[in-house]
PAZAPA-4460 file (N, C-alpha, C; in steps of 0.05 Angstrom, whole numbers, plus 32768, in hexadecimal, padded with zeros to 4 digits):
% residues 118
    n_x    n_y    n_z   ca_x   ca_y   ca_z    c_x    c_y    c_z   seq   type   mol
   7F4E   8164   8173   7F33   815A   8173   7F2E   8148   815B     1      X     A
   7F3E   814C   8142   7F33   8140   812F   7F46   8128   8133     2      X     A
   7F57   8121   8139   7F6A   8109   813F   7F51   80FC   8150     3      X     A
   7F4F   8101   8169   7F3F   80F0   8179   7F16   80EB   816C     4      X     A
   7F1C   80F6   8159   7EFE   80EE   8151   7EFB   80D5   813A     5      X     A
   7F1A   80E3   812D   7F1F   80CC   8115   7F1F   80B5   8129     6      X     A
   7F33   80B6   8137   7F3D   809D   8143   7F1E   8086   8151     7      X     A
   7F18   8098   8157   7EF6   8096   8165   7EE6   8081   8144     8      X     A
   7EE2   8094   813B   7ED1   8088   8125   7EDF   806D   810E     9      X     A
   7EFA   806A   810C   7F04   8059   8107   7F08   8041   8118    10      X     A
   7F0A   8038   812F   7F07   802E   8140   7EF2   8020   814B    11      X     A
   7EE3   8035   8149   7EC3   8028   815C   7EA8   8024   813F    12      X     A
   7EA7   803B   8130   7E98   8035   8115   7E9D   8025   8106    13      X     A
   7EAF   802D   80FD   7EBB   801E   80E5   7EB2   8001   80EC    14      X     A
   7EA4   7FF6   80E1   7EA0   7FD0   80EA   7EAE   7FC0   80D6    15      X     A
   7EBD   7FC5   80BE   7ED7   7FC1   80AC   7EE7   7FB2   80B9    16      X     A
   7EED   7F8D   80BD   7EFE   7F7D   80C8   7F1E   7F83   80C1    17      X     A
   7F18   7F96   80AF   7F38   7F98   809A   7F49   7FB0   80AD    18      X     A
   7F31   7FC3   80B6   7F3D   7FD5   80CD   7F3F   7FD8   80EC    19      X     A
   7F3F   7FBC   80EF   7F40   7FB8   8111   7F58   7FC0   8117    20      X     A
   7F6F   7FBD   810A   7F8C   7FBC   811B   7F94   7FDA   810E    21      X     A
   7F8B   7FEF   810A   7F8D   800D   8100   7F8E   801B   811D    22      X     A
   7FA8   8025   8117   7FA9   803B   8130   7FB2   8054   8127    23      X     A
   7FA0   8068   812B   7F9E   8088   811E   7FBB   8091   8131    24      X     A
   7FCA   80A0   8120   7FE0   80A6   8132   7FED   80CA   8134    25      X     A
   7FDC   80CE   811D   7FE1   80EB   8116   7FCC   80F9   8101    26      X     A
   7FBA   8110   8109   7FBA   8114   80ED   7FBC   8135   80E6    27      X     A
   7FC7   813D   80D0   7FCF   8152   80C4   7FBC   8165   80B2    28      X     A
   7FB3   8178   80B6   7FA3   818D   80AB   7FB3   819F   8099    29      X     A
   7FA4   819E   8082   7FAF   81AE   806A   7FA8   81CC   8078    30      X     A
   7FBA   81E3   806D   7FB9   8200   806F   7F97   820E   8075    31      X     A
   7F8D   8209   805C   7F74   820E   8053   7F5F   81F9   8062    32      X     A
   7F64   81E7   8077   7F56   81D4   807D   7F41   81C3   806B    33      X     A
   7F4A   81C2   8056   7F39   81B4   8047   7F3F   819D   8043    34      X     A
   7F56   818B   8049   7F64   816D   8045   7F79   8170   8063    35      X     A
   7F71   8153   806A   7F7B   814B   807F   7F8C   8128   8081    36      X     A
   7F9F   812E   807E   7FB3   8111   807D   7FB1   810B   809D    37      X     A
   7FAB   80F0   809B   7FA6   80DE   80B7   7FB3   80C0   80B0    38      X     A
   7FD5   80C4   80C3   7FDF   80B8   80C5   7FDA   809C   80D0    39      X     A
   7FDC   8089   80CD   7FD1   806B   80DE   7FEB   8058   80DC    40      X     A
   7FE7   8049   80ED   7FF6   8033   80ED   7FEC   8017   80ED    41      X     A
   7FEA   8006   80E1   7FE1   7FF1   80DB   7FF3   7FD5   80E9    42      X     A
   7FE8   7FCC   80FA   7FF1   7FAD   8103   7FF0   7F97   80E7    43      X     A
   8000   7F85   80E5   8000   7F73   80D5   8017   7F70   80BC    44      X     A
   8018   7F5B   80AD   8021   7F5D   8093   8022   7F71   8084    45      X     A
   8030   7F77   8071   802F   7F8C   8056   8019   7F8B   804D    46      X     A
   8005   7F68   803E   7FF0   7F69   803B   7FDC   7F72   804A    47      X     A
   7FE1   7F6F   805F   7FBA   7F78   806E   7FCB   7F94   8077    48      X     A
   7FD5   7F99   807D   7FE1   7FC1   807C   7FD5   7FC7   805A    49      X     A
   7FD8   7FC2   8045   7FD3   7FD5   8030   7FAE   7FC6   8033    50      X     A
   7FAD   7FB4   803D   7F8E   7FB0   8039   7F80   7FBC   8051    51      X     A
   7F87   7FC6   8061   7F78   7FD8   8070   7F84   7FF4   8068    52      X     A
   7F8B   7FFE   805E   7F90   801D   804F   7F77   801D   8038    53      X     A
   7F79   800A   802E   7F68   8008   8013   7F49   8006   8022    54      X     A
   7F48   7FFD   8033   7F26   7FFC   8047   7F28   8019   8052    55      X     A
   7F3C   8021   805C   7F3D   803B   8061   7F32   8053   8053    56      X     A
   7F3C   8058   8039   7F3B   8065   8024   7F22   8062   801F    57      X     A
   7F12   8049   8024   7EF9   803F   8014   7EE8   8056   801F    58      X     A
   7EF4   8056   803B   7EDE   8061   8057   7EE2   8077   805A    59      X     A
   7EF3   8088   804A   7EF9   80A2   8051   7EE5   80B9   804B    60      X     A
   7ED4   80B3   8034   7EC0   80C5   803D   7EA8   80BF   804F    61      X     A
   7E9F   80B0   8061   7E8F   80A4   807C   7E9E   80AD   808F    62      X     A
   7EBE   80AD   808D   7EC7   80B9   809A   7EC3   80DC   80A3    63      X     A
   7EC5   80E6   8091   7ECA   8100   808A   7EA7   8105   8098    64      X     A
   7E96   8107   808B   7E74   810B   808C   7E78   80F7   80A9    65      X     A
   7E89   80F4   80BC   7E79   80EC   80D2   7E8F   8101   80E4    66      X     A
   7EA1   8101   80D5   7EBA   8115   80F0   7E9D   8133   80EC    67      X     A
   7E9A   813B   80D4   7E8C   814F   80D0   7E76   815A   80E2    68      X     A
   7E65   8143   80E3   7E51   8143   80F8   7E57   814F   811A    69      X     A
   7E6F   813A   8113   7E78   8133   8138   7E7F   814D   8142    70      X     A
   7E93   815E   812F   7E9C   8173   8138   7E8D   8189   812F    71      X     A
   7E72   8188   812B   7E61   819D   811A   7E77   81AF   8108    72      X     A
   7E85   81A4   80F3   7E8E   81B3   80DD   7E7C   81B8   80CA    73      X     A
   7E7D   81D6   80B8   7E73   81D2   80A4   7E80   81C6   808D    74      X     A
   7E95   81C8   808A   7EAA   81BA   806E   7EBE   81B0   8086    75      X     A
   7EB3   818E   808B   7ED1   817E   808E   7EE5   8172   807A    76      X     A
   7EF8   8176   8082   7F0A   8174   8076   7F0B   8155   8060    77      X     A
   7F14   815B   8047   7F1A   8135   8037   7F2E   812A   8051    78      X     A
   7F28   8110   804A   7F35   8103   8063   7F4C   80F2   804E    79      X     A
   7F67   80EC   8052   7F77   80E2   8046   7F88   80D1   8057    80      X     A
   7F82   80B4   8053   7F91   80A4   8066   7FAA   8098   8061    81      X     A
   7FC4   80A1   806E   7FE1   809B   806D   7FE0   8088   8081    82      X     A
   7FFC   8073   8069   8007   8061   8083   8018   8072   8090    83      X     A
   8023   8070   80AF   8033   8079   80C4   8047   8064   80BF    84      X     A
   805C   8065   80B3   8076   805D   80B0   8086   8066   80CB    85      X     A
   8085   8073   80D7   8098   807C   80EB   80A9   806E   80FC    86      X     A
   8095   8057   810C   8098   8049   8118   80AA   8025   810B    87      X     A
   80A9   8027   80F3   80B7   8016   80E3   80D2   8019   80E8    88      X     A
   80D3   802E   80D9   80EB   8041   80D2   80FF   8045   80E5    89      X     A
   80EF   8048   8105   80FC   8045   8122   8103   8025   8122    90      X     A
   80F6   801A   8119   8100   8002   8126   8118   7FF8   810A    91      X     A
   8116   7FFE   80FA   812D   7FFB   80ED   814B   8004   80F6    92      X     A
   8148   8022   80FF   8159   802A   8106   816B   8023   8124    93      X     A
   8155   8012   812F   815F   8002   814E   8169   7FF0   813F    94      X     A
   8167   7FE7   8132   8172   7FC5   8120   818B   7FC9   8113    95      X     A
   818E   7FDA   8106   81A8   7FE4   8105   81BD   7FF4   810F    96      X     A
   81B5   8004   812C   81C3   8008   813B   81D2   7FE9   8151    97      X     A
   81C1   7FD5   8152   81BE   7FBB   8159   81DE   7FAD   8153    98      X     A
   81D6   7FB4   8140   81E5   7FA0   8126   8208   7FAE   8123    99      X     A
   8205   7FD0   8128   8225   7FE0   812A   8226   7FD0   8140   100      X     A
   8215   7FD6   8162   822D   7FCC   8178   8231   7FB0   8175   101      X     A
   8228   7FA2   816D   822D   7F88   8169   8244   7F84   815A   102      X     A
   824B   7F91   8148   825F   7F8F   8133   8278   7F9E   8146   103      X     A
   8277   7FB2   8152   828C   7FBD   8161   829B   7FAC   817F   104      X     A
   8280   7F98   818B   8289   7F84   81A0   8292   7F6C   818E   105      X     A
   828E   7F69   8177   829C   7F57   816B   82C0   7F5C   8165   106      X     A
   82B5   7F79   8161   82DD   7F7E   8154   82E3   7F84   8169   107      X     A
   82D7   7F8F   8189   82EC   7F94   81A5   82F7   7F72   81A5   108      X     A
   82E5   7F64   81A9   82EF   7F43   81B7   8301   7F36   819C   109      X     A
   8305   7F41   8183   8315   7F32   8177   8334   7F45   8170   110      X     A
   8335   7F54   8186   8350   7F63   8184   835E   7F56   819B   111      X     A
   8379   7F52   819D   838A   7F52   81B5   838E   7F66   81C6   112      X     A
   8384   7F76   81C7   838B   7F8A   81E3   8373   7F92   81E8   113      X     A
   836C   7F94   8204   8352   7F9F   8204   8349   7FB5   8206   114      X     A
   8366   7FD0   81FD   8363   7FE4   81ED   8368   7FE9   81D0   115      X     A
   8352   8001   81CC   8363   7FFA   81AC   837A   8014   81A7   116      X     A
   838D   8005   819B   83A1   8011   8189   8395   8025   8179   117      X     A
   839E   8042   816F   839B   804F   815E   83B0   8051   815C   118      X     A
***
C-alpha cells in the first residue's frame, strides 16, 4: 500500500517539472517502521537523475504528511528517496555478455577447423 500511494502522490501531486520522468519501483520499511527507503528510477542524463533526487528529497516531507493522511497513519514513516540502480546494472551486464559472444564468434571464424582442438 505504501508503494502504490507513494507512487500515487509523486506522480499526480507532485507538480515539480524535475520529477515527471520518476518511477517509484520499490520501497523498503525499516524494522521499527519509522524510515522507509523508496527506490525510483529516473529517465534521463546523470544531470537531471541527481536533479530530480534532489527535488525529491526537497518533497520528502509533503510526501510523508500526505502518505500519512492517505493511509490514516498515526507516525508515517521519514520518507528516504534512493536511486534504483538495478536496472543499469542489468543492462550493463547484457553489454558485456554481448561483447564475450562476440569475442568467441570472432575466435570460432578465425580458426581452421570448424572444431576446436583441445
Amino acid at each position: 500500500m505504501l508503494k502504490e500511494e507513494i507512487s500515487e502522490i509523486v506522480g499526480f501531486e507532485l507538480e515539480d517539472p524535475r520529477v515527471q520522468a520518476v518511477t517509484v519501483t520499490e520501497v523498503r520499511v525499516s524494522d521499527n517502521l519509522r524510515d522507509a527507503r523508496v527506490f525510483v528510477m529516473v529517465e534521463g542524463n546523470e544531470q537531471e537523475i541527481q536533479t530530480a533526487l534532489v527535488a525529491l528529497r526537497h518533497a520528502a516531507p509533503y510526501v510523508r504528511k500526505q502518505v500519512g493522511f492517505a493511509l490514516n497513519l498515526r507516525h508515517a514513516p521519514e520518507i528516504h528517496f534512493v536511486r534504483d540502480t538495478v536496472e543499469e546494472k542489468g543492462a550493463r551486464v547484457d553489454q558485456l555478455l554481448n561483447e564475450i559472444e562476440r569475442e568467441w564468434q570472432t575466435q570460432g571464424t578465425t580458426e581452421d577447423s570448424p572444431e576446436r582442438k583441445e
